[in-house]
C-alpha positions as CSV (number, residue, x, y, z in Angstrom):
1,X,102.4,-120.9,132.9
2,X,101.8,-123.5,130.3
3,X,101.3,-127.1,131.7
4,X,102.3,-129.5,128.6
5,X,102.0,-133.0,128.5
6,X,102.7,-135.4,125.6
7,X,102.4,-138.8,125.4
8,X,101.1,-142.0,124.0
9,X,99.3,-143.4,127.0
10,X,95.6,-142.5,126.3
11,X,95.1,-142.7,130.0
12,X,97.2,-139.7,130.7
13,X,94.9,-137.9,128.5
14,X,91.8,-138.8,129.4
15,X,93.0,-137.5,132.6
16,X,94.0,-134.3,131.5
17,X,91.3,-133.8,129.9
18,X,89.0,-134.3,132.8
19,X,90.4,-132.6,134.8
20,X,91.3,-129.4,132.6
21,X,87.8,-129.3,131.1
22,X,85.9,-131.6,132.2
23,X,86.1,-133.4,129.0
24,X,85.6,-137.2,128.4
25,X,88.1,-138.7,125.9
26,X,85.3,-141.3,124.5
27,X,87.6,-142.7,121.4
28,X,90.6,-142.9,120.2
29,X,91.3,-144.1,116.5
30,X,94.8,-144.2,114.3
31,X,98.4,-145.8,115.5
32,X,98.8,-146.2,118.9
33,X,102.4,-145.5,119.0
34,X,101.5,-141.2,117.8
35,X,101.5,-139.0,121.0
36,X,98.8,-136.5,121.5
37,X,99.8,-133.4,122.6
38,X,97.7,-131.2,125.0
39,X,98.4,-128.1,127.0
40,X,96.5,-126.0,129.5
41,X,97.3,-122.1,130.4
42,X,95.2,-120.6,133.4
43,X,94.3,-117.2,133.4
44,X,92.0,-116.8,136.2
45,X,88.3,-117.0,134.9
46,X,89.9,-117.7,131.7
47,X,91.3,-121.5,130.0
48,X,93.4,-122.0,127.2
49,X,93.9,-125.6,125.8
50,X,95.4,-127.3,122.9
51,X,95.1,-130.4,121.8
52,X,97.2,-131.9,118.8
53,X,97.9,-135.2,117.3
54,X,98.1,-137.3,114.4
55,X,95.3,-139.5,115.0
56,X,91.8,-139.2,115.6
57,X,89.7,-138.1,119.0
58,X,86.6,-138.4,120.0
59,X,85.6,-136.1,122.8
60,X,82.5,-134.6,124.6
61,X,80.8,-134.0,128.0
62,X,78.7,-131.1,130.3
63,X,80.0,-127.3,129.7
64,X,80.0,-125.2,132.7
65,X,81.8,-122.0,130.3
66,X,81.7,-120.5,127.0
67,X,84.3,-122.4,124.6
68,X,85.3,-121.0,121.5
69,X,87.4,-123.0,118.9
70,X,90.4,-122.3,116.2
71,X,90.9,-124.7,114.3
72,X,94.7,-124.6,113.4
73,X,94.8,-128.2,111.4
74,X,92.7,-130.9,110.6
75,X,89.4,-131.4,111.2
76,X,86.4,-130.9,113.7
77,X,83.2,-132.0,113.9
78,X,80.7,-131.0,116.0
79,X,77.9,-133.5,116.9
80,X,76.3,-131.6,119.6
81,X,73.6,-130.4,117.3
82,X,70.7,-131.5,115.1
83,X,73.2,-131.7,112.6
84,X,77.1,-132.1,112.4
85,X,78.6,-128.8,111.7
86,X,82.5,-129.7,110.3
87,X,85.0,-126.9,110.4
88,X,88.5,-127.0,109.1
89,X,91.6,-125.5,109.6
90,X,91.6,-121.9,109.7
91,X,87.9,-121.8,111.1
92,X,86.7,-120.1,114.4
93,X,83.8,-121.2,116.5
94,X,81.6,-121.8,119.3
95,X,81.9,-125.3,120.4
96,X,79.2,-124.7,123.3
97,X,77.9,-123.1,126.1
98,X,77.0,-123.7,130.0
99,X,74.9,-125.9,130.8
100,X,75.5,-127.6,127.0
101,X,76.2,-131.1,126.4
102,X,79.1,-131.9,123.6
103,X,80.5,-133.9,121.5
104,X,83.2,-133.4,118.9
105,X,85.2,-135.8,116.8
106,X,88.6,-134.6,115.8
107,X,90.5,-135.4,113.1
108,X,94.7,-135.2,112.7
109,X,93.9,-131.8,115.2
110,X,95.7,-129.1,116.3
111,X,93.2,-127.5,118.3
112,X,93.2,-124.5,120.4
113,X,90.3,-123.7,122.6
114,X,89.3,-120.8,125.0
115,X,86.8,-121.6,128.0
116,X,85.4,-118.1,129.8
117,X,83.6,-118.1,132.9
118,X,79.8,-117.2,132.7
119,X,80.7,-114.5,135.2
120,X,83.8,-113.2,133.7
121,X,81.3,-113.0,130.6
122,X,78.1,-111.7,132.3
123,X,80.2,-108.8,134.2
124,X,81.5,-107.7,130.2
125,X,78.1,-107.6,128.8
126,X,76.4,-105.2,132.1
127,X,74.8,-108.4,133.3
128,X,71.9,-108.7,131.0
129,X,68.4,-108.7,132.2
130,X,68.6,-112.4,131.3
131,X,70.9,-115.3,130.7
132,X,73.5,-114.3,128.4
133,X,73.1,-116.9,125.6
134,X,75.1,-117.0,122.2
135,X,72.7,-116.7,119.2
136,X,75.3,-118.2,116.7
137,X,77.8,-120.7,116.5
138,X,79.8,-118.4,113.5
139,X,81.4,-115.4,113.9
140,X,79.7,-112.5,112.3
141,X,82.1,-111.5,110.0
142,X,85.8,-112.5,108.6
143,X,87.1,-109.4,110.2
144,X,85.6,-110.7,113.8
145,X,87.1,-114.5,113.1
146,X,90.6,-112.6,112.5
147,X,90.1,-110.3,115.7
148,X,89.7,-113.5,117.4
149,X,92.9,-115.6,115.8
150,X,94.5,-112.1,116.8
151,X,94.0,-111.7,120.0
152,X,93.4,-115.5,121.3
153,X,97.5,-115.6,119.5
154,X,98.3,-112.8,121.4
155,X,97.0,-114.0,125.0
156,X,98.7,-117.1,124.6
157,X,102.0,-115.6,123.5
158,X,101.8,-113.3,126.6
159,X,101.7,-116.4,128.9
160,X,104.2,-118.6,127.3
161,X,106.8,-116.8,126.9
162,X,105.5,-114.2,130.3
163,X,105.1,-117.1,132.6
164,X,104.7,-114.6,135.2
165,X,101.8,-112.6,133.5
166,X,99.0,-115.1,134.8
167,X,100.3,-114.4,138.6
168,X,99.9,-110.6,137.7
169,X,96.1,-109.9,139.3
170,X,95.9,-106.6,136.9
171,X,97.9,-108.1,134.5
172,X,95.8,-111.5,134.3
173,X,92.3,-109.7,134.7
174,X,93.3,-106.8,131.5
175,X,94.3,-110.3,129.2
176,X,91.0,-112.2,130.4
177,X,88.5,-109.3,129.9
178,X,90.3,-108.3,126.3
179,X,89.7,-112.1,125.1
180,X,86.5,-112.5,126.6
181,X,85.4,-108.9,125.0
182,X,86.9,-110.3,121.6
183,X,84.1,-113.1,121.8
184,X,81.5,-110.7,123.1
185,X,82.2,-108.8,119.5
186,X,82.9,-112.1,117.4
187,X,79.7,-113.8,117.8
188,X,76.4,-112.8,118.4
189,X,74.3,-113.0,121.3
190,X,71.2,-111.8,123.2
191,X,72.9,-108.9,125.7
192,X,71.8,-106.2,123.7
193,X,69.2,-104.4,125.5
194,X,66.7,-102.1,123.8
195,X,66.7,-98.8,124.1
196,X,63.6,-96.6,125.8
197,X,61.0,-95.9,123.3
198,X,61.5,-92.0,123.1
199,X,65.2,-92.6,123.0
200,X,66.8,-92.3,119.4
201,X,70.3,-92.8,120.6
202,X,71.8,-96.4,119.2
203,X,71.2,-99.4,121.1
204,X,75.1,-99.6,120.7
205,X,76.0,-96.5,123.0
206,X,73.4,-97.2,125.5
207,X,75.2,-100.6,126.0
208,X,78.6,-98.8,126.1
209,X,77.4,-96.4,128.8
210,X,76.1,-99.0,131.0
211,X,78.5,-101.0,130.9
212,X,81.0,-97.9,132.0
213,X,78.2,-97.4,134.5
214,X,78.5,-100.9,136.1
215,X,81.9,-101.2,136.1
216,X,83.5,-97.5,136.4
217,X,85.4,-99.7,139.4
218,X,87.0,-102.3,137.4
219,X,90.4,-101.9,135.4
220,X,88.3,-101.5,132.1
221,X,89.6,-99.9,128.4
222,X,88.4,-98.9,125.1
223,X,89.0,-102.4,123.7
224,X,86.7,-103.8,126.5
225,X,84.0,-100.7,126.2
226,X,83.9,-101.2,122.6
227,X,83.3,-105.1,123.5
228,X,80.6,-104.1,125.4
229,X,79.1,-102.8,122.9
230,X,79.7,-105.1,119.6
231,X,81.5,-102.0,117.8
232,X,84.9,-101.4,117.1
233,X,86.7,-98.9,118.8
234,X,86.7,-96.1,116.0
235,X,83.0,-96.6,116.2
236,X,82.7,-96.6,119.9
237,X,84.5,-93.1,119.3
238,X,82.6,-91.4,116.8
239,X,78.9,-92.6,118.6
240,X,80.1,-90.9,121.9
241,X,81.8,-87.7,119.9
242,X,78.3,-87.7,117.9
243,X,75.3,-88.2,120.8
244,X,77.6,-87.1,123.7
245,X,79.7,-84.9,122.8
246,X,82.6,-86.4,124.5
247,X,84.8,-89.4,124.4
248,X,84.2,-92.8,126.3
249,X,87.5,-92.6,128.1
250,X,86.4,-89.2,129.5
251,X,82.9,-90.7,130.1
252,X,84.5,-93.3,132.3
253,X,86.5,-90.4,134.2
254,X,83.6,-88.7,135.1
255,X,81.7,-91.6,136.4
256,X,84.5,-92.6,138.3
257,X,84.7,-88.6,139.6
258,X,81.2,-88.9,140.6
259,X,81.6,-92.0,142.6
260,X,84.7,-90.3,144.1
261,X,82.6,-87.5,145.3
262,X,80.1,-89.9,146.8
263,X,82.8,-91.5,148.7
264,X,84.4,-88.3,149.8
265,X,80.7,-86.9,150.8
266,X,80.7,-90.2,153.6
267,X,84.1,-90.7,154.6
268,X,85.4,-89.4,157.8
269,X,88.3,-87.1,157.8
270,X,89.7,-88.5,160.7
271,X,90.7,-92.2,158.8
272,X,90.1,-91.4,154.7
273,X,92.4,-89.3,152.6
274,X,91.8,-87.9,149.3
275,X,94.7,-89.8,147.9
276,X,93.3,-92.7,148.4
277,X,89.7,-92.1,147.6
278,X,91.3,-91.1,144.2
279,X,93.6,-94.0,143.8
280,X,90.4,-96.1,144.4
281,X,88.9,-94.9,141.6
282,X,91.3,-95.1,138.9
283,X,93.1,-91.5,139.4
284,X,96.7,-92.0,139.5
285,X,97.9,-88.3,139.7
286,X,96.6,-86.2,142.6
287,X,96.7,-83.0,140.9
288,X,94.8,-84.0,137.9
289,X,92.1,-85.4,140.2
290,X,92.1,-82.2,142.2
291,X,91.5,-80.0,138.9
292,X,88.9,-81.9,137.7
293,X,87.3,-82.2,140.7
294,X,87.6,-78.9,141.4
295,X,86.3,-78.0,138.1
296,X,83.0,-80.1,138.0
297,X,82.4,-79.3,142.1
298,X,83.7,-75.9,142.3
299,X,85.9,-76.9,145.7
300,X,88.5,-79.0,146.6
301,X,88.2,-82.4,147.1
302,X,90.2,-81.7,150.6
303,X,87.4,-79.6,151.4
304,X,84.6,-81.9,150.3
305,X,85.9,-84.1,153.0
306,X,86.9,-81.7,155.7
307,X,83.2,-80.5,155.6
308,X,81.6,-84.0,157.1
């Protein structure tokens, strides 16, 4: 659910702001009679804001998430640099990071901005063996500024006109982790780990795979693997049909399969059912579950936990 507030009073916004963002409104310039517009959709770990007026804004203070910009109209310019950095409409980029203090001046804007929690972020990536720091304030490519436009337009869409969406658990978490993916692949960053030495597989894959590893109990997809990974889905596809011989989706299942069997090895009979060892791990239809347990185990899963 969108909260929307317009108005001329510029304490109203410097309200808002503070209390959506933490942001400071630090100047106002232009006729005082033009509203600014700004709007707030919360998606769990996830913020959407847009600010939009006819005037001109001067804004900054502390980040405690990722925020990435679209500029729709107007102008921005950053100032939290050694130099300005101006970006105009149609431009995507990364107006900061935690811990990062900011300051932007905004010109005639309609801005849209999306904060991510670090940990929303860091549980994306497979948690990094340090912290996870955007390398660039640009988006790799035009095709990764577009994904962006796309799916940040899309996610906003879904909870305007879905007000209910956001109250969805599975439904908010699938919306967050697709947008915060999105910037996982749309700028670059230091989560990529280095393969072992001996190891000629690409970097890409083995970031794919541990990320299915450290989430196989999470509501995760091929959008969010691929994320993961900085590739695009074909890509994710054709690495894992290439090296392993199979597809990430079937990866995932048999991840989740082992961890099924773990569970079924320790539960006790007398309180656990299969059902719901399966259900647990993303297996929706008991007989599929019980074939391909049976073909990777060679017994039943009923059996497995009958035998405790």
């Amino acid at each position: 659910m969108a909260i929307v507030l317009e108005t001329t009073d510029r304490d109203d916004v410097r309200r808002f702001l503070r209390d959506s963002c933490g942001a400071f409104l630090l100047r106002v310039s232009g006729d005082s009679r033009e509203p600014v517009r700004v709007s707030r959709c919360d998606l769990g770990p996830i913020q959407l804001l847009r600010i939009a007026g006819r005037l001109g804004l001067e804004v900054g203070g502390p980040l405690s998430a990722y925020a990435v910009a679209l500029v729709n109209d107007g102008e921005v310019i950053c100032r939290s640099g050694p130099q300005d950095c101006r970006h105009r409409a149609g431009e995507v980029f990364l107006a900061g990071q935690p811990g990062q203090q900011y300051r932007a001046v905004l010109h005639r804007p309609d801005l849209r901005l999306a904060l991510l929690d670090p940990e929303l972020v860091g549980e994306i990536v497979g948690r990094p063996p340090r912290p996870l720091r955007f390398t660039g304030g640009r988006p790799v490519s035009a095709e990764a500024a577009a994904s962006w436009r796309t799916t940040y337009d899309y996610v906003h869409a879904a909870l305007v006109d879905q007000p209910g969406a956001a109250g969805d658990p599975m439904v908010a978490d699938s919306l967050a982790r697709m947008l915060a993916a999105v910037a996982l692949t749309t700028f670059p960053h230091n989560g990529v780990r280095p393969p072992p030495p001996d190891d000629r597989r690409p970097v890409t894959l083995h970031e794919a795979v541990d990320f299915i590893d450290t989430n196989a109990h999470r509501d995760i997809d091929l959008g969010a693997i691929a994320g993961a990974a900085h590739v695009t889905v074909r890509a994710l596809q054709l690495s894992f049909r290439r090296h392993l011989d199979t597809t990430p989706m079937t990866h995932l299942r048999r991840v989740r399969l082992a961890h099924a069997h773990r569970e079924l090895l320790g539960a006790d009979p007398a309180t656990g059912s299969v059902s719901e060892v399966a259900a647990r791990w993303g297996f929706s239809s008991h007989s599929r579950f019980t074939a391909m347990y049976h073909a990777t185990y060679g017994c039943s899963p009923s059996a497995t936990l009958g035998s405790r």
